[in-house]
C-alpha positions as CSV (number, residue, x, y, z in Angstrom):
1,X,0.0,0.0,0.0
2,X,1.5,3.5,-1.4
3,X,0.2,6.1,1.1
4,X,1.1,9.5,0.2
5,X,-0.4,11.2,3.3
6,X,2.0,9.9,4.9
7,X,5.1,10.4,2.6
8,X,7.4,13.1,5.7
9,X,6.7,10.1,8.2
10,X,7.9,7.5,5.9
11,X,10.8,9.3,4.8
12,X,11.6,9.9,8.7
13,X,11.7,6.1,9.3
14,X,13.3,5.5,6.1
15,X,16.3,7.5,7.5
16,X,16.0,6.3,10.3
17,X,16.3,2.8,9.4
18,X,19.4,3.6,7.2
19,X,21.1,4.8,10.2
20,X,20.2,2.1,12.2
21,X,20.8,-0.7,9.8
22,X,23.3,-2.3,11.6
23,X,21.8,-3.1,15.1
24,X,20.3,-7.0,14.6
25,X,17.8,-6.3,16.5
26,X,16.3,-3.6,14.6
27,X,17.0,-5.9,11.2
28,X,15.6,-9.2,12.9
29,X,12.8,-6.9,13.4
30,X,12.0,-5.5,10.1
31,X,12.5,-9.4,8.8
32,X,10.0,-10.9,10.6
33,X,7.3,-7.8,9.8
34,X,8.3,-8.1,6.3
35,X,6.8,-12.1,6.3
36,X,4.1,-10.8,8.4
37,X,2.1,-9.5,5.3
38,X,-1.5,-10.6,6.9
39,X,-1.1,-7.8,9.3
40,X,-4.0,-5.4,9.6
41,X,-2.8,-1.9,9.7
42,X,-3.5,-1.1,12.8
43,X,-1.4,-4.9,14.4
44,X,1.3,-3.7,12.2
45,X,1.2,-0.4,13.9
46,X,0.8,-2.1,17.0
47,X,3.8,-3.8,16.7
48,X,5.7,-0.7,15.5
49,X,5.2,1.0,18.7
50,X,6.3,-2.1,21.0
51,X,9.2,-2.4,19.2
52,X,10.4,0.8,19.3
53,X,9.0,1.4,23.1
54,X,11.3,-1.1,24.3
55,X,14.0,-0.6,21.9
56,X,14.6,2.9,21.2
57,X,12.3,4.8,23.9
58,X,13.4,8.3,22.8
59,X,11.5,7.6,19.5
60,X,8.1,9.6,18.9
61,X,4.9,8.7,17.6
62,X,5.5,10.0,14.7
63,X,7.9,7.6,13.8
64,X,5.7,4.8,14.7
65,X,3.6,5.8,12.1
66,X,6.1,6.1,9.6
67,X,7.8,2.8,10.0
68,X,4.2,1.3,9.5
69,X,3.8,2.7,6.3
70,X,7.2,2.2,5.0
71,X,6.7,-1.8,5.6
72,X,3.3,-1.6,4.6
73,X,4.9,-0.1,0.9
């Protein structure tokens, strides 16, 4: 799904996961939501924000919404 509303948040987790692309646990991560593709939105969103809650706490909501649309492209 191509979501244009969206496109300052996706570019915000795009950069953000080029400059995080080598911690394993953010790449593990973006593996396993890539085979996820029977995700609703609003699980992979879900997901998104757990993730980054408990991995990179100083992240905003904003970015949460971004990463979801970047994997959901």
């Amino acid at each position: 799904m191509k979501n244009s509303n969206f496109t300052q948040e996706m570019v915000m987790a795009n950069n953000f996961v080029i400059e995080n692309n080598s911690n394993p646990v953010l790449t593990r991560f973006l593996a396993e939501m890539h085979d996820m593709t029977w995700l609703t939105h609003s699980d992979r969103w879900s997901r998104c924000y757990d993730f980054l809650a408990a991995n990179f706490p100083e992240c905003t909501g904003t970015l949460v919404t971004g990463l979801t649309y970047w994997l959901e492209q």
